[in-house]
C-alpha positions in Angstrom: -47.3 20.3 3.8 -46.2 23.2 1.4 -43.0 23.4 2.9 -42.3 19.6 2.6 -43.9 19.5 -0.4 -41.4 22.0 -2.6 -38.5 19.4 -1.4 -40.2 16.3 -3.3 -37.3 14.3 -4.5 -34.3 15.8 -3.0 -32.9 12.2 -2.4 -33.1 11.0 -6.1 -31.1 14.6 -7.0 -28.7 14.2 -4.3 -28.0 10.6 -5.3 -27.6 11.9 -8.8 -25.4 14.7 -8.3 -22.8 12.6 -5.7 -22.6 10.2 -9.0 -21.9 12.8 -11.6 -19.5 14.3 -9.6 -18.0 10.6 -8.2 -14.5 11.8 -10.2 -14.4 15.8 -9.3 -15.4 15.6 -5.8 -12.6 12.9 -4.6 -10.0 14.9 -6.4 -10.9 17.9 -4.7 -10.6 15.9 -1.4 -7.1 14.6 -2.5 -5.9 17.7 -3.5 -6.7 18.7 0.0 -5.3 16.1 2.0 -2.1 15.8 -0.2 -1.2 19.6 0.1 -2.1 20.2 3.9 -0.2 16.8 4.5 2.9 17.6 2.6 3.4 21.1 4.7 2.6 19.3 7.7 5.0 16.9 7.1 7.5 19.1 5.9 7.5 21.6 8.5 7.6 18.8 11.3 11.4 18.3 10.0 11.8 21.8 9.3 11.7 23.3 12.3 12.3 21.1 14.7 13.9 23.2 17.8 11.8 26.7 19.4 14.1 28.9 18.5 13.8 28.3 14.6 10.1 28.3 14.9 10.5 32.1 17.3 13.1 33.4 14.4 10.1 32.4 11.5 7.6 34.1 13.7 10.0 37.1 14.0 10.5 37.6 10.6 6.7 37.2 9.4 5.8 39.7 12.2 6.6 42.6 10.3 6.3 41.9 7.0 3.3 43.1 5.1 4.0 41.0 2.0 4.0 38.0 4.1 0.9 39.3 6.4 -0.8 39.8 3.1 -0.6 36.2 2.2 -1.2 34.4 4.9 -1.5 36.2 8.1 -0.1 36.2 11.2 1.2 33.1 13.2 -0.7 32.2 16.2 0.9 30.3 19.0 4.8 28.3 19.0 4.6 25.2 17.8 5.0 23.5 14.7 1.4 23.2 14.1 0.6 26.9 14.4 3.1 27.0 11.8 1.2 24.7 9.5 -1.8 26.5 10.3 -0.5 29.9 8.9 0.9 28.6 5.9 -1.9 26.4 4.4 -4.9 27.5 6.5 -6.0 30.7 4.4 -5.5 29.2 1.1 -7.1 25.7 2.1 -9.9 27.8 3.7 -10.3 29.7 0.0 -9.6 26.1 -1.9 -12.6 24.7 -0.1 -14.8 28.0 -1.0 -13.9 27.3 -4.5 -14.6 23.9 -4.1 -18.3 24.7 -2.2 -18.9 27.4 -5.2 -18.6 25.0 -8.3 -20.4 22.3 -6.9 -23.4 25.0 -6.2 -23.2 26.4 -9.2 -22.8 23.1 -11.3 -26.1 22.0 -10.2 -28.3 24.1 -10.5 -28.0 27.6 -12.6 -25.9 25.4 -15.3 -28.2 22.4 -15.2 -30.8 25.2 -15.8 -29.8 26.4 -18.5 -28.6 23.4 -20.6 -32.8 22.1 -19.8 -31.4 19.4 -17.6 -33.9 20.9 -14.8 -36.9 21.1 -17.6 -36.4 17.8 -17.9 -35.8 16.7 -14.4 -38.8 19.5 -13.2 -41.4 17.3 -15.4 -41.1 14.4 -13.0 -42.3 14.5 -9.4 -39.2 17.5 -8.4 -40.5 20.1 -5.8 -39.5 23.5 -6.7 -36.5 23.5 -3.8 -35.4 20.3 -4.3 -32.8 20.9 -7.1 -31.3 23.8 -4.4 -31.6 21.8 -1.7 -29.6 18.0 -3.5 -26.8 20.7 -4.7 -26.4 22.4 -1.0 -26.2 18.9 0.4 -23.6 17.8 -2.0 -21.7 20.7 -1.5 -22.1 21.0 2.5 -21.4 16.9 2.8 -18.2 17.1 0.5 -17.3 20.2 2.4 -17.7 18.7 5.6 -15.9 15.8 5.2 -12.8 17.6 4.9 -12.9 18.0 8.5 -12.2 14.4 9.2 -10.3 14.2 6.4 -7.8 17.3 7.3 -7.7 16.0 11.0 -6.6 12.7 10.4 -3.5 13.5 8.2 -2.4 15.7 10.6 -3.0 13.2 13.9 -1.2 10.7 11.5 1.6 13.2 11.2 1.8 13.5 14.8 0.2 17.0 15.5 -2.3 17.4 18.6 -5.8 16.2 18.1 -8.0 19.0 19.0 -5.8 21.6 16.7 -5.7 19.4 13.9 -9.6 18.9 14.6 -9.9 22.6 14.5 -7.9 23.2 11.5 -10.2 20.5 9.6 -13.2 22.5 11.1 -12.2 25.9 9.6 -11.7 24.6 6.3 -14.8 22.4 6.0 -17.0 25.1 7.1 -15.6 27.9 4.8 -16.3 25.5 2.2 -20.3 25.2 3.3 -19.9 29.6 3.7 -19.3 29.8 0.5 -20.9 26.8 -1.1 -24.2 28.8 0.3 -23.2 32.1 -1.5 -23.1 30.4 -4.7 -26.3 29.3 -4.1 -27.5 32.8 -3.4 -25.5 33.7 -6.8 -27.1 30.8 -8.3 -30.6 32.8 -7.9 -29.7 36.2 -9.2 -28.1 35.7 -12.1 -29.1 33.8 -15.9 -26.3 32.5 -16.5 -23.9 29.5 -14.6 -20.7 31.9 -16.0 -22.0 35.1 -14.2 -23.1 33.3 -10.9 -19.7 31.6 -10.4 -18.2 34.6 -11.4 -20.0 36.9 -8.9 -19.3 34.4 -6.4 -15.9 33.9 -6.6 -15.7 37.8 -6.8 -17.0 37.4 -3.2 -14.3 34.7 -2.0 -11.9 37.2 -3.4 -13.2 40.2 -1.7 -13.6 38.1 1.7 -10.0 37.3 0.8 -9.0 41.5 0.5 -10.6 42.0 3.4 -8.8 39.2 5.5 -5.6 40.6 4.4 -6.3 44.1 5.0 -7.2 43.0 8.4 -4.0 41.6 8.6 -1.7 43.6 7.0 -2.5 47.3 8.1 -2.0 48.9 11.5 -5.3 49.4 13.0 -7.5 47.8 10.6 -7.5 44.0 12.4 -11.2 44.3 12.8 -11.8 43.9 9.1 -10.8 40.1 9.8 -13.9 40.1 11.8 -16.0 40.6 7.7 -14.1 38.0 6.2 -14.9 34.1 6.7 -11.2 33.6 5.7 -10.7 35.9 8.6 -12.3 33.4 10.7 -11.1 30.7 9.6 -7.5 32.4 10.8 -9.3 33.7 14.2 -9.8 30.0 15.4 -6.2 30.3 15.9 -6.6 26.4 15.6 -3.1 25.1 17.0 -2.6 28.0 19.5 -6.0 27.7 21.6 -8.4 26.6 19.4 -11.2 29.1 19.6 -14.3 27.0 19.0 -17.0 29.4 19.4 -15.8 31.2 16.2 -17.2 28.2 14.1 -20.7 29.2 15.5 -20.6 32.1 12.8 -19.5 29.8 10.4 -23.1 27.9 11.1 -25.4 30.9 11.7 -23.6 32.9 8.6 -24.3 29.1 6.4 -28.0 28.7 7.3 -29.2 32.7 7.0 -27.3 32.5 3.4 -28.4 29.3 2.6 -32.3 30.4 4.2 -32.0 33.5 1.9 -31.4 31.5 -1.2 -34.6 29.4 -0.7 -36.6 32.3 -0.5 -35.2 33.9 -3.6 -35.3 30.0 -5.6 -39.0 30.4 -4.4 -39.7 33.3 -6.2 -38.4 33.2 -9.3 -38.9 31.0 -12.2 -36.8 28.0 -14.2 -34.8 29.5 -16.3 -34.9 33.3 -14.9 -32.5 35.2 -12.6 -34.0 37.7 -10.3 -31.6 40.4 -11.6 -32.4 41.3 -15.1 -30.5 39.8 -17.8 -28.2 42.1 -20.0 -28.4 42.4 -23.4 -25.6 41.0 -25.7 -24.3 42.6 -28.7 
């Protein structure tokens, strides 16, 4: 009963955090479906014939700038060419997106009291944790339908587009569950958002390292953006890769219910600083 007992009015939280985020959250969404859409369209009348698309592929082969950025291009078609321009930064757009959310409600409703006051009624201690990983995982997720549709619409091939949707929804619930590992360590909202964004950006190093420096590709193997590019989602779509996606999600997100479980409101679990 202990167990089920600490998530006491998750609903109520979850209910209430969906509304105060009713504006922010949508926007995110739109953001996402206008930018993927706009490539996708654009590059549909870009490059209509093979031998444009092979000439792109030739020239990114060998640049590093380019590699840096985004990455190699996987498969020939049109799609694979979406994939390698907006799949990296969408992947990093829905971290972002996964991290603020996080972070938004719980370490900075701690610390303006909003959880004192909410922690007086019937709350179980994981249920603040638990309302802002399901806001974060649901919004997250529902870029997957989201993604794939304006792509089907646009006339690219179902399961690619599906795929493409997938590894960008579940970066978003990678590091949505970082946050909330960041959420437990630190005092203060700024320094947890900070920390966790420091780890997007290192999983972002990484990727491009990976894919940038001769004999270093495994390093895209320690980045979820390197996943996210490994699904090679137009080419063959490589489903099993979003199996780390899940098992990576639920050990980070496990860890930071036994860290919210030892600590208490108000405190990090790595001492604060002094200021000036």
């Amino acid at each position: 009963g202990h167990g089920l007992a600490a998530l006491t009015g998750t609903a109520p939280l979850i209910w209430l955090a969906a509304r105060r985020d009713r504006i922010v959250l949508p926007v995110w969404l739109y953001v996402f479906a206008a930018g993927i859409g706009s490539t996708g369209y654009s590059f549909r009348h870009l490059y209509t014939s093979l031998a444009e698309r092979l000439a792109l592929i030739a020239s990114v082969r060998h640049d590093a700038s380019v590699l840096t950025l985004s990455g190699p291009v996987y498969g020939t078609s049109s799609g694979s060419l979406v994939a390698w321009k907006v799949l990296v930064f969408a992947a990093g757009g829905a971290g972002l997106m996964g991290i603020f959310t996080v972070v938004r409600h719980t370490r900075d409703d701690e610390e303006q009291g909003r959880l004192e006051l909410v922690g007086a009624a019937a709350i179980g201690r994981q249920a603040p944790l638990a309302a802002s990983l399901a806001v974060a995982f649901g919004s997250s997720l529902m870029l997957i339908p989201l993604v794939a549709a304006v792509q089907v619409i646009l006339g690219y091939p179902v399961g690619g587009s599906l795929a493409l949707g997938v590894a960008v929804g579940l970066s978003g619930c990678v590091f949505a569950a970082v946050a909330a590992v960041c959420a437990q360590l630190t005092v203060s909202a700024r320094t947890a958002r900070g920390v966790a964004v420091g780890v997007l950006g290192v999983a972002f190093l990484l990727r491009a390292v990976g894919d940038s420096a001769s004999g270093m590709s495994w390093l895209r193997w320690a980045s979820p953006l390197g996943w996210a590019e490994q699904m090679q989602v137009y080419a063959s779509p490589r489903w099993v890769v979003g199996v780390l996606f899940v098992v990576s999600t639920a050990a980070v997100a496990g860890c930071a219910a036994l860290l919210a479980a030892r600590r208490d409101l108000g405190a990090g679990l790595l001492p604060a600083r002094a200021g000036r």
